[in-house]
Phi, psi and omega in degrees: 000155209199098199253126138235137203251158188213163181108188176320151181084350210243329214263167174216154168290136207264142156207059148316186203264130171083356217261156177191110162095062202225138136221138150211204232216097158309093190263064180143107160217126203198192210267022143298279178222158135269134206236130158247168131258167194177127185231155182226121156317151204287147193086347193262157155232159182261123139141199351286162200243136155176143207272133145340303190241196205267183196227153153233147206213106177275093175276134183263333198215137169076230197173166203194178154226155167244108140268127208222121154074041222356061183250127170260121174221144181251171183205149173239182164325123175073030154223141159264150171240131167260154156206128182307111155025145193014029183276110180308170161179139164272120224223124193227107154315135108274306168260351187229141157303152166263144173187149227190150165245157184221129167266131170228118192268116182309166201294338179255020191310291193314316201292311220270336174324285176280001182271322187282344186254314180315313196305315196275018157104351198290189185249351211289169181223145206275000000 
């Protein structure tokens, strides 16, 4: 077992490429996924950003915008986005900080995923 704390107190400044009013928070990694936390200041941005496996991007606190596939979506609190392996995105405060978990699924992940819930009895499908 392994406790690691995150969050205020926890975080570093972020300078992903392009990145500005970023901390985060390593909570996780292994040759599967990495798990971050990240809060973005109102005016700041993460990215862009882009993953090896697909993402899922939790917001938790605030609000925000993502541009993915030149697409603009805002997301709030208690919503999540998946995106697929190697799709940019930019992750945007404007009036409220944003703070969010970001999952990154290694490129091979998905497949050892469903091969591993079909062996343990699941429906998943490769």
């Amino acid at each position: 077992m392994n406790i690691r704390p995150f969050g205020p107190g926890h975080r570093r400044a972020d300078h992903a490429a392009g990145s500005n009013g970023v901390l985060s928070s390593a909570i996780f990694s292994n040759d599967v996924a990495q798990i971050t936390e990240f809060t973005v200041t109102p005016g700041g941005t993460y990215g862009p950003l882009r993953s090896a496996g697909d993402v899922v991007l939790v917001i938790i606190e605030g609000g925000g915008w993502v541009t993915a596939h030149d697409a603009l979506m805002q997301l709030a609190a208690g919503e999540s986005l998946h995106l697929e392996r190697l799709t940019p995105y930019t992750v945007a405060a404007h009036e409220l900080p944003l703070r969010a978990i970001l999952i990154e699924l290694s490129a091979g992940s998905g497949a050892e995923s469903a091969r591993s819930i079909r062996a343990n009895g699941g429906d998943a499908e490769e």
